[in-house]
C-alpha positions as CSV (number, residue, x, y, z in Angstrom):
1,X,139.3,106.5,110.9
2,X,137.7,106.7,114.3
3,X,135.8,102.7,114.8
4,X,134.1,102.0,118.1
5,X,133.7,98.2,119.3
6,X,130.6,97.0,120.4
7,X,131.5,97.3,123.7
8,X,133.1,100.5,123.7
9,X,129.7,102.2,122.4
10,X,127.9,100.3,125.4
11,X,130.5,101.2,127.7
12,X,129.8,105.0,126.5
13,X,126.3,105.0,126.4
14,X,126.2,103.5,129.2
15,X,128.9,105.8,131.2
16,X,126.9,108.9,129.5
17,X,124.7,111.1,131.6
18,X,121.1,111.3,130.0
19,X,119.2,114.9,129.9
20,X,115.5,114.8,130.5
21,X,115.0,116.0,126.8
22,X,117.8,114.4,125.1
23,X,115.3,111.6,123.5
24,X,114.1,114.2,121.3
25,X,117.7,114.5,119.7
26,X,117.0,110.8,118.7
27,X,113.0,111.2,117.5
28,X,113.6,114.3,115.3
29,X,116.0,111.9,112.5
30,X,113.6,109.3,113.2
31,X,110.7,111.3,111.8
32,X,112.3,112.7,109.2
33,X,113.1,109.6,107.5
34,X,109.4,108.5,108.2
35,X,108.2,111.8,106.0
36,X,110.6,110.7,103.3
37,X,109.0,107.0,103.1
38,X,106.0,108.1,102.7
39,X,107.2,111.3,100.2
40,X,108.9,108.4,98.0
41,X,105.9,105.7,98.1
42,X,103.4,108.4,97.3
43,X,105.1,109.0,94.2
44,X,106.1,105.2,93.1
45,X,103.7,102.7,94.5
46,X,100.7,104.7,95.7
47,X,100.1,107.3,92.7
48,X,96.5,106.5,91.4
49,X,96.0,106.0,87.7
50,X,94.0,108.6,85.9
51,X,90.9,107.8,84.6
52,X,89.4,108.8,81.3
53,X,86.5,111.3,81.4
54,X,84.0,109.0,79.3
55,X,84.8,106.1,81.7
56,X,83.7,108.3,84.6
57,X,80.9,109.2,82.8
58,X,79.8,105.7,82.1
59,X,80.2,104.7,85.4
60,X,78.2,107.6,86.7
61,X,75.7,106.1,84.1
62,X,75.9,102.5,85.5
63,X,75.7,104.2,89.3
64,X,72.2,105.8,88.3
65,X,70.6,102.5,87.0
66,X,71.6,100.7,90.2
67,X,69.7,103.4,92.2
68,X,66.5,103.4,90.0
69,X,66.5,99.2,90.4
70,X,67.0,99.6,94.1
71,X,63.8,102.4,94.3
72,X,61.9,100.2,91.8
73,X,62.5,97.2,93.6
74,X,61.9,98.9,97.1
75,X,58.2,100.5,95.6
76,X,57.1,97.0,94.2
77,X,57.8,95.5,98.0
78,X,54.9,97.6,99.3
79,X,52.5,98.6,96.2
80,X,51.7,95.0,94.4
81,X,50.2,95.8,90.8
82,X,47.0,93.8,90.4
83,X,46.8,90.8,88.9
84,X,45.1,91.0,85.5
85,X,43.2,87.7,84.9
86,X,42.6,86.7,81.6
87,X,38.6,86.7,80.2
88,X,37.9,83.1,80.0
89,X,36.8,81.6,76.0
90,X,33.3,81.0,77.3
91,X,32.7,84.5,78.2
92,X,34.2,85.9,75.7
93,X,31.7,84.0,73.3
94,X,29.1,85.2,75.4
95,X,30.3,88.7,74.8
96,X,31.2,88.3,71.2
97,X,27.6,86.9,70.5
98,X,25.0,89.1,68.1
99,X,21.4,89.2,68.7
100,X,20.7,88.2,65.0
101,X,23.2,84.9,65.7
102,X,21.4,83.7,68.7
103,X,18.3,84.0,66.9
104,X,19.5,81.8,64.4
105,X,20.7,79.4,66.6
106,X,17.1,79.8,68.5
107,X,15.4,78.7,65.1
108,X,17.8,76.7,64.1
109,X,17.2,74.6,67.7
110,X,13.3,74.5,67.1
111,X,13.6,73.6,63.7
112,X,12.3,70.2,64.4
113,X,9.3,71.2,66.8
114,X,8.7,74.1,64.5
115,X,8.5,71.4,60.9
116,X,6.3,69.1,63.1
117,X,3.8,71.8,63.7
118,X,3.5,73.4,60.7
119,X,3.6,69.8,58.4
120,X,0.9,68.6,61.1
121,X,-1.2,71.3,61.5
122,X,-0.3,73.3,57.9
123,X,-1.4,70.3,56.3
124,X,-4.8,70.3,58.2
125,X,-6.2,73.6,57.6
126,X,-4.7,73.0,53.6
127,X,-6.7,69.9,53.6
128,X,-10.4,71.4,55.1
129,X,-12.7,73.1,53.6
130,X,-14.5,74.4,56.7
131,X,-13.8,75.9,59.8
132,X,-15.5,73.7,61.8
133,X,-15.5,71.5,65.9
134,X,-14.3,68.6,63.4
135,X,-11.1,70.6,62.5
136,X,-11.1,72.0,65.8
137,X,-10.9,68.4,67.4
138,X,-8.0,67.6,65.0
139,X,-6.2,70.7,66.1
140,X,-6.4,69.9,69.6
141,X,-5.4,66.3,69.2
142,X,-2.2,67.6,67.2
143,X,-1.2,70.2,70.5
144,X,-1.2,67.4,72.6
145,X,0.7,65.5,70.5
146,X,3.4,68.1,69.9
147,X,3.3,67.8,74.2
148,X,2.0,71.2,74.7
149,X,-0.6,69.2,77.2
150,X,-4.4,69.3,77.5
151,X,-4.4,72.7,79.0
152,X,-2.5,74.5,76.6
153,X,-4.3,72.3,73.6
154,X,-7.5,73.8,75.3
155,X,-6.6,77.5,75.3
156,X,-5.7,77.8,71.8
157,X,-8.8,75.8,70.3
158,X,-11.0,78.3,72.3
159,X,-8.7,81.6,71.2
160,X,-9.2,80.2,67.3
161,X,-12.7,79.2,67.9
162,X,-13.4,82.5,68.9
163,X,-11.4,84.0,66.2
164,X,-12.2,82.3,63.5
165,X,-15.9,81.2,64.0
166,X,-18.1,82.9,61.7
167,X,-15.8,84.0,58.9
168,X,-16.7,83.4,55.2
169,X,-13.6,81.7,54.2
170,X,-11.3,79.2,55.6
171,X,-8.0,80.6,57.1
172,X,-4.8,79.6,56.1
173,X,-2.3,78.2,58.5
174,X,-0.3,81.1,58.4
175,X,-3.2,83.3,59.4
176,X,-3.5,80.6,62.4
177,X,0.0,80.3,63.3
178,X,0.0,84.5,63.5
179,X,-3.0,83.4,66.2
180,X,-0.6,80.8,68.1
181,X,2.2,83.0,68.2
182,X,0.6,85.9,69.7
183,X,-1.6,83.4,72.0
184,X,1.9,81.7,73.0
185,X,3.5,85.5,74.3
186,X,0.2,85.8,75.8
187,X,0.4,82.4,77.9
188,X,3.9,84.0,79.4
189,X,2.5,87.2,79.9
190,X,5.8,89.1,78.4
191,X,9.2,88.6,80.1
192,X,9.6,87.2,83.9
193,X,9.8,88.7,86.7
194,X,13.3,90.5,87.4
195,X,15.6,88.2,89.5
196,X,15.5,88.5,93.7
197,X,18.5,90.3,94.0
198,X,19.0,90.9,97.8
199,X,19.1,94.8,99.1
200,X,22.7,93.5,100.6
201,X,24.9,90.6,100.2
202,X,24.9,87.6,97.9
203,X,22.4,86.2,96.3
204,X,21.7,82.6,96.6
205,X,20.7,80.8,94.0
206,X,19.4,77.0,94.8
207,X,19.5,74.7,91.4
208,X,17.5,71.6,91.7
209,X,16.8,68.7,89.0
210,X,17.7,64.8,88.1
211,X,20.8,63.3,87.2
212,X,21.5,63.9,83.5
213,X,19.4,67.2,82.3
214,X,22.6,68.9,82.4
215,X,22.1,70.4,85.6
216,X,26.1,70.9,86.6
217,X,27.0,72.0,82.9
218,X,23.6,74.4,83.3
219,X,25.6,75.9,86.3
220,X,28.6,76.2,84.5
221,X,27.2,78.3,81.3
222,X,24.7,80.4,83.7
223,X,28.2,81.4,85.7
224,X,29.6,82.4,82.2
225,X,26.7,84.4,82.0
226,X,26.8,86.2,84.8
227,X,30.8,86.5,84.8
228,X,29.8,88.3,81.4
229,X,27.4,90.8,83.3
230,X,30.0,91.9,85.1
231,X,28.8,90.2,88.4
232,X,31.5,88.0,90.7
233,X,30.4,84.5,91.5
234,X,31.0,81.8,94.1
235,X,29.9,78.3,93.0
236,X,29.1,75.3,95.6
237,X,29.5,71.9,94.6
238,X,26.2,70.5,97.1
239,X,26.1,67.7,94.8
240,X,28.4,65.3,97.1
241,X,26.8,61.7,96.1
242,X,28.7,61.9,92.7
243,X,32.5,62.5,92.5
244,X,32.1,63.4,89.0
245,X,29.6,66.3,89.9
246,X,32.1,67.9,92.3
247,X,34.4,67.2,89.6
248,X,33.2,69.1,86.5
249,X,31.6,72.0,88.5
250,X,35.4,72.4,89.5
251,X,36.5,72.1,85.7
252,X,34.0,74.8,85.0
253,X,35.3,77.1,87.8
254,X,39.0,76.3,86.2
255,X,37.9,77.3,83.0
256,X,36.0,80.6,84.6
257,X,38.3,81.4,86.8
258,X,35.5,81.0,89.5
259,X,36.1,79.6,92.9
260,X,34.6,76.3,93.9
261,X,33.4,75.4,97.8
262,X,33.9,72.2,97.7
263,X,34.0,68.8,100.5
264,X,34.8,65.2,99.5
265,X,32.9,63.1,98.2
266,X,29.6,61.1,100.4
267,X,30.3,65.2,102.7
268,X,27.2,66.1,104.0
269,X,25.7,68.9,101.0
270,X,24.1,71.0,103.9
271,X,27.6,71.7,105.5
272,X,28.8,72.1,101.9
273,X,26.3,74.8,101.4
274,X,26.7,76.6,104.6
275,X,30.1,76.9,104.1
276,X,29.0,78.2,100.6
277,X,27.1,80.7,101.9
278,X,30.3,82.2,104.7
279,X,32.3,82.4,102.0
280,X,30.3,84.2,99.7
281,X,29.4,86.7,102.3
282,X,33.1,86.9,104.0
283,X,34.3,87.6,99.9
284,X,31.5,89.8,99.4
285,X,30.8,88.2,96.1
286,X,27.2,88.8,94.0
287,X,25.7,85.8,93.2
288,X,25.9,82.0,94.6
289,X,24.9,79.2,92.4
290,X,24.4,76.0,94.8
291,X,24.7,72.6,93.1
292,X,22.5,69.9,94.8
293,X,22.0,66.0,94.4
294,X,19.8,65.1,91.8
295,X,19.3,61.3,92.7
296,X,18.1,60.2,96.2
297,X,16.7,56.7,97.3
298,X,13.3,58.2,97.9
299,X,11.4,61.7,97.3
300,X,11.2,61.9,101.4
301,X,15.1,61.4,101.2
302,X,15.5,64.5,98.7
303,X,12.5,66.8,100.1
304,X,14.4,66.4,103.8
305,X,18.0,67.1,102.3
306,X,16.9,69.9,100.7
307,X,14.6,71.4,103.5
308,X,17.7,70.7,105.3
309,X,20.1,72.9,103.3
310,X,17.1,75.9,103.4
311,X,17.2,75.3,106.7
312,X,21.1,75.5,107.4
313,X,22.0,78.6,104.8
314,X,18.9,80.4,106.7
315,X,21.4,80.3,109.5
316,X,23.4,82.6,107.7
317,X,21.3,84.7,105.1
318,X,17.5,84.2,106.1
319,X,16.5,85.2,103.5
320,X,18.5,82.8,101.3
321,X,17.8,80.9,98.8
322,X,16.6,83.6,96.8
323,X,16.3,81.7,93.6
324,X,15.4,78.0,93.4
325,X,15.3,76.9,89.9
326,X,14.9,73.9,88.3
327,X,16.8,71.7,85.0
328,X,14.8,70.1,82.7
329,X,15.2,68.6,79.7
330,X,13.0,68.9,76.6
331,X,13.8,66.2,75.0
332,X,11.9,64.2,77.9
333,X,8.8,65.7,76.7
334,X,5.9,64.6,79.4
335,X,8.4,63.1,81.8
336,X,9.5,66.4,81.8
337,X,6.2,67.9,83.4
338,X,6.5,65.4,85.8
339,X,9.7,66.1,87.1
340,X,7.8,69.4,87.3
341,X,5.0,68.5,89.4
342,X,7.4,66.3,91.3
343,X,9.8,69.2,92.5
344,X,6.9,71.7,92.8
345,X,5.5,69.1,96.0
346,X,9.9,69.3,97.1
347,X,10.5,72.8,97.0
348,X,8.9,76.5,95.5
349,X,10.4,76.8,92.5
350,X,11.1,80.0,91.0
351,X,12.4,79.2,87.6
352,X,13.2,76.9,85.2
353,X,15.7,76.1,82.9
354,X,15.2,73.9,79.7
355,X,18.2,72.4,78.1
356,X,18.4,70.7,74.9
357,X,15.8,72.2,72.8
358,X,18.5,71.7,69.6
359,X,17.6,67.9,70.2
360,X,14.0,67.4,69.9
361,X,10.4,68.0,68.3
362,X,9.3,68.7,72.1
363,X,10.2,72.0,72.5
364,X,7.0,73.1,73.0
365,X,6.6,71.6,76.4
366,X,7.4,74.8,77.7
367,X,4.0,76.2,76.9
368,X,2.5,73.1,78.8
369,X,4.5,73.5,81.4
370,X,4.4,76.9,82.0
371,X,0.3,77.1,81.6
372,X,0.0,74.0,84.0
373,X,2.5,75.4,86.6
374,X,2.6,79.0,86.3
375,X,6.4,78.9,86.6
376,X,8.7,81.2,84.8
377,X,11.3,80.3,82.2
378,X,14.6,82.0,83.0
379,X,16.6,80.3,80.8
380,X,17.0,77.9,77.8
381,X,19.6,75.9,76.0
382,X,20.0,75.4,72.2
383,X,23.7,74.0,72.1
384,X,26.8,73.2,73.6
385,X,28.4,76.4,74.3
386,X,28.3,79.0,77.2
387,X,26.8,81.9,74.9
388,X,23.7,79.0,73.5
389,X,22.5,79.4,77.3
390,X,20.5,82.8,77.3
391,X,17.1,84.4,79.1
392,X,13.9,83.0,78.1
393,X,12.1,86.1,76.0
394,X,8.5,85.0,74.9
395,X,8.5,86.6,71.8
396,X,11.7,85.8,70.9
397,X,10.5,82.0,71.1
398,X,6.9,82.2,70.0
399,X,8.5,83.6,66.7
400,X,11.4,80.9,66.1
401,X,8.1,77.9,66.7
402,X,6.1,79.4,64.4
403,X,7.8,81.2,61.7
404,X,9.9,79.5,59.5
């Protein structure tokens, strides 16, 4: 056999004349045994398993679900869904409430005023035999007693004087108390006045009155109300001398789901309500309910504070406050009318609201008040819930005094 040495095949090549294209004699094997690499790989190493037709399917499956995330999650960035706040308990009471159950919770409340008239007064015309200025004197004595005031005590002697004077027999108290009733509707001259809605923009509702007639808590259950009428509402906590004012008007707006426009505590309450007032434009809400202070060193200290927040929210709406109303409570009887006669020489009052009449035999200072004053009842209160805080009808109250 033919061997070459190392050197020999050096010495050879070396000795050797190259042609110009006598590389190619050495590329062509090379390439060759590169094409049968790759053949023999193909077949061992790189051959790709087969995969089942229902795994294909499934992942095809899996594939689609992916893209219908992706476009889901890619619509939700841009379109938010709105956020569907639940209807707070107190309005849904409000809603939920009958006309026949707030009229036996409106008789049920004057029970006691209702029993002192008609044991008082029943008892009189039972006792008499004539219909006479004697029995007339003791029926006004008994009005003014039941703190319906001199004026109203006055007006219905005169309407049963003239009614009765004359007749052959006596009447009986339930013929008189048909005479009160319809002389009480009269006195309010049917339902008030609609409120001062605005043409445009909020309306601004001022509520005045002392410390502890339930003034805050009045705020609270009139927003229920009006949440309930389908109306948005901004509250205003003006009442910055107490912490615990700002405090529960801010656990009403929790539990309504009602924003508060608050400042700290000892914050001046004009600023507080002239903020009120941007907002409730800038959120284009309906109605405004401002709470102010209802304790002051002096009546020249409240009269200036609240000319002042007139003054400052005029800035803004000049029409504003549409509404100034006023908290009373019943049970305070004559103290009552004079919280009256004290606010009326503060501010023009155009409403009142009584709380409390579930508490006392005084409910019918209302008449008083309103015949002395002239100023309508919006609203009363029988109870502790949102829904016992409804719109002053006359008749609806003439009948629960009177008829048992």
């Amino acid at each position: 056999m033919l061997t070459w040495s190392s050197e020999q095949l050096a010495q050879t090549l070396s000795t050797t004349p190259v042609d110009s294209n006598s590389w190619l004699i050495y590329l062509l094997p090379l390439c060759l045994l590169a094409l049968l690499i790759l053949f023999i790989l193909q077949k061992t190493h790189w051959k790709r398993p087969k995969i089942p037709p229902t795994e294909v399917a499934a992942i095809r499956a899996e594939n689609e679900k992916l893209a219908q995330k992706a476009e889901a999650h890619a619509h939700n960035s841009t379109h938010t869904e709105p956020v569907k706040v639940a209807v707070a308990h107190d309005v849904q009471d409000i809603l939920a409430d009958s006309e026949t159950s707030w009229m036996a919770r409106l008789r049920d409340g004057l029970s006691k005023t209702r029993t002192q008239l008609s044991s008082s007064l029943g008892q009189l015309f039972g006792s008499k035999k004539v219909f006479n200025d004697e029995l007339l004197e003791e029926l006004h004595e008994n009005l003014y007693r039941s703190d319906m005031g001199v004026e109203t005590a006055d007006r219905m002697v005169s309407v049963l004087r003239k009614k009765f004077s004359g007749e052959a027999s006596m009447p009986s108290w339930a013929d008189v108390s048909r005479a009160m009733k319809d002389e009480v509707v009269s006195i309010f001259g049917g339902a008030p006045a609609p409120l001062n809605y605005p043409a445009s923009g909020p309306m601004v509702i001022l509520v005045v009155g002392v410390n502890g007639v339930g003034k805050t808590t009045s705020i609270g259950k009139l927003t229920a109300r009006f949440v309930s009428e389908g109306k948005s509402v901004l509250l205003c906590a003006g009442d910055t001398f107490r912490a615990a004012a700002i405090e529960q008007l801010s656990v009403w707006g929790d539990r309504l789901n009602v924003t508060v426009i608050k400042h700290q505590q000892g914050a001046d309450p004009a600023s507080v309500a002239f903020d009120g007032v941007k907002a409730a434009k800038a959120r284009g809400v309906d109605i405004l309910l401002i709470d102010t202070a209802g304790r002051l060193h002096s009546k020249a200290e409240l009269m200036d504070e609240l000319a002042k927040i007139k003054r400052v929210i005029q800035k803004e709406l000049p029409e504003a406050p549409h509404e100034t109303w006023l908290v009373i409570d019943s049970t305070n009887g004559q103290n009552a009318v004079q919280q009256v006669k004290a606010f009326t020489e503060l501010v023009q009052l155009s409403g009142l609201i009584v709380t409390k009449l579930d508490g006392t035999a005084k409910g019918g200072v209302i008449v008083g008040i309103h015949t002395k004053f002239h100023i309508p009842i919006r609203y009363i209160g029988v109870g502790e819930k949102a829904a016992d805080l409804k719109e002053f009808i006359p008749s609806e109250y003439a009948d629960s005094l009177f008829t048992s």
